[in-house]
N, C-alpha and C positions, 0 to 999 in steps of 0.2 A: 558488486554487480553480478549476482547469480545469472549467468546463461547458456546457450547450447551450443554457442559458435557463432551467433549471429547478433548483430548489437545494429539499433536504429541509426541512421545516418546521422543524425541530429546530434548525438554522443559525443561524436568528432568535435563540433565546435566546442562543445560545453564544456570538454575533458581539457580540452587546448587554455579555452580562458579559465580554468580554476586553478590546473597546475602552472601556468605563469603567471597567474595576479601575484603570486606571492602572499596571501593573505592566509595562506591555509598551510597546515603542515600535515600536507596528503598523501596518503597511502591507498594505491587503485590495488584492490583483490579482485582481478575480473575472473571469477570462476566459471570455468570453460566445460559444461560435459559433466556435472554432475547432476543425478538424479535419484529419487525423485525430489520435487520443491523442498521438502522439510528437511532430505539430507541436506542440499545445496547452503541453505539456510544457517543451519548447525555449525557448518563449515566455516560461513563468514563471522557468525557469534565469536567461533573459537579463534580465530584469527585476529577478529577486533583485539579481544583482551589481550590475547599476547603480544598485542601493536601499543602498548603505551597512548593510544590515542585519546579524544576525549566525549567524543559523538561517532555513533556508527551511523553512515548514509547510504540506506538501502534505494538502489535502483534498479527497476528490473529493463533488463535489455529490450520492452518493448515501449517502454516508457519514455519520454522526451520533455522536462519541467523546461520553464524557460531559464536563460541563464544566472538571473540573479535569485535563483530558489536559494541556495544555500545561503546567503546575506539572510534572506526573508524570513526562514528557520529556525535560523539562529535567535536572530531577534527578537524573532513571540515567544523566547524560553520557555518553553515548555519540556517536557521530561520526557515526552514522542507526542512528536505531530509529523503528522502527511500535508503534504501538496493535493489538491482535489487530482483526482483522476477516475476519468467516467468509462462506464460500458453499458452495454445494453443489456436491459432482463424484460423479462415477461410478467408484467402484472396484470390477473384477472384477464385472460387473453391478449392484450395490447402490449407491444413492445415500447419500452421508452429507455431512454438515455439518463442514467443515474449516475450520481457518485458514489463510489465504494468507499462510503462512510453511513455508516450505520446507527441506528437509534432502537434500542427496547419500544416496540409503539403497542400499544392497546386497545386504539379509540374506537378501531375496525373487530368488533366481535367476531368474526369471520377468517380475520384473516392479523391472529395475532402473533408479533415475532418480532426478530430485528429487520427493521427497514429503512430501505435508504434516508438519508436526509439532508434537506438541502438548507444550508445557515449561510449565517455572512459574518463575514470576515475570520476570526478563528475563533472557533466552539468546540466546544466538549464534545466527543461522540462515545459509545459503549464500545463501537468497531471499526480501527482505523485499516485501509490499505497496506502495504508494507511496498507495494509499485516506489512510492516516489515517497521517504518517509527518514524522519532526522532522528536519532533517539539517544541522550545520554549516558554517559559509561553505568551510572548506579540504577539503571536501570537494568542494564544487561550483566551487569554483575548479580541485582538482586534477584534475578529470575532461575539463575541458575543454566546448568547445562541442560543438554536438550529441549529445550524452550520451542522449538519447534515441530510439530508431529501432527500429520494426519491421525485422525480418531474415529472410530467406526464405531457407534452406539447402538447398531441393531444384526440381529442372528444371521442376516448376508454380506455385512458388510458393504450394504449400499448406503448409507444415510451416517452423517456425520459432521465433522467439521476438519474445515479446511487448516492448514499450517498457520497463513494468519490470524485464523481466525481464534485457533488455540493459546497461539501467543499475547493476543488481545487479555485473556483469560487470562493466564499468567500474569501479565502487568499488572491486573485490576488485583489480583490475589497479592502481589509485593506490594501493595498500597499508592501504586499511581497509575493515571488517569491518561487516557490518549485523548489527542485533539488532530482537527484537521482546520487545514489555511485555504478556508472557500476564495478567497483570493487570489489565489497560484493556481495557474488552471492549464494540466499538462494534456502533451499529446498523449493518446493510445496507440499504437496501431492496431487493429484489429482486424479480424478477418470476419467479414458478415456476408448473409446472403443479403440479397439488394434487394428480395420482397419482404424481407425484415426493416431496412432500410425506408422502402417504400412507404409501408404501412404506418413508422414512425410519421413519415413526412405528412402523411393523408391523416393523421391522426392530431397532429400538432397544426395544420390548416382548418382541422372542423372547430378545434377551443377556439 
């Protein structure tokens, strides 16, 4: 649980029923104060493997799954899958509420890239979250170190790709697949202006 000191209230209860179900043989790395995301990230990688464990469970401190996410993780065996969790972007001037799970799309001449996408129940995606996200040891074994890193593809270093989004890359390069569980549908918190907020609402009442 990469964060900066501060962890969602919601934590509390979740942390309470997993470490006494007993069902789990748990290890909390809450890393406090490290930065930027892709060191923090790196950090837990290398901590996993030297924990004997068997699944690494990425959660980020703004993030809140409901409490039976890990049972529900588990059980779609997958090699990484995320919990849905959504934010808001701007498409073609309009704000909307998306999950950060992503899909190669095409069908838009205009406007070709990876875009959100919305499935049901658990689907393949090209780009999972790493917010609320289960993933097993051979996977984090075959990706190797540094598995996470900001990457700046053009002469100012404004344009690139984010830590997750590199790692997604890596995975697909070790030969497995990320999935997301449109069924587990966590909190965000987020900080938004409220005529962002607004416009969503005045926009989702005109469909």
């Amino acid at each position: 649980m990469p964060n900066m000191g501060t962890l969602a209230t919601g934590h509390t209860q979740n942390l309470l029923e997993w470490f006494l179900s007993g069902k789990y043989r748990s290890t909390w790395f809450p890393l406090v104060g490290k930065a930027p995301h892709d060191r923090a990230r790196n950090e837990c990688h290398r901590a996993f493997i030297e924990s004997g464990c068997d699944y690494l469970f990425f959660l980020d401190a703004d993030t809140v799954p409901p409490v039976d996410v890990i049972d529900r993780l588990i059980d779609a065996d997958k090699d990484m899958i995320s919990a849905t969790v959504q934010t808001m972007k701007e498409h073609k001037g309009n704000p909307q509420l998306v999950p950060v799970a992503l899909r190669w799309n095409e069908e838009d001449p205009e406007d070709i890239g990876y875009k959100a996408y919305w499935g049901n129940g658990v689907e393949e995606v090209d780009v999972a979250t790493l917010a609320c996200t289960l993933i097993k040891k051979k996977v984090m074994q075959a990706v190797g170190p540094r598995a996470f890193q900001f990457v700046y593809n053009d002469e100012y270093g404004t344009d690139g790709m984010s830590e997750d989004f590199y790692f997604n890359e890596r995975v697909k390069e070790a030969g497995f697949n990320a999935w997301n569980h449109y069924g587990i549908l966590c909190s965000h918190h987020k900080t938004f202006d409220t005529k962002t907020v607004n416009a969503l609402m005045v926009n989702a009442g005109g469909e």
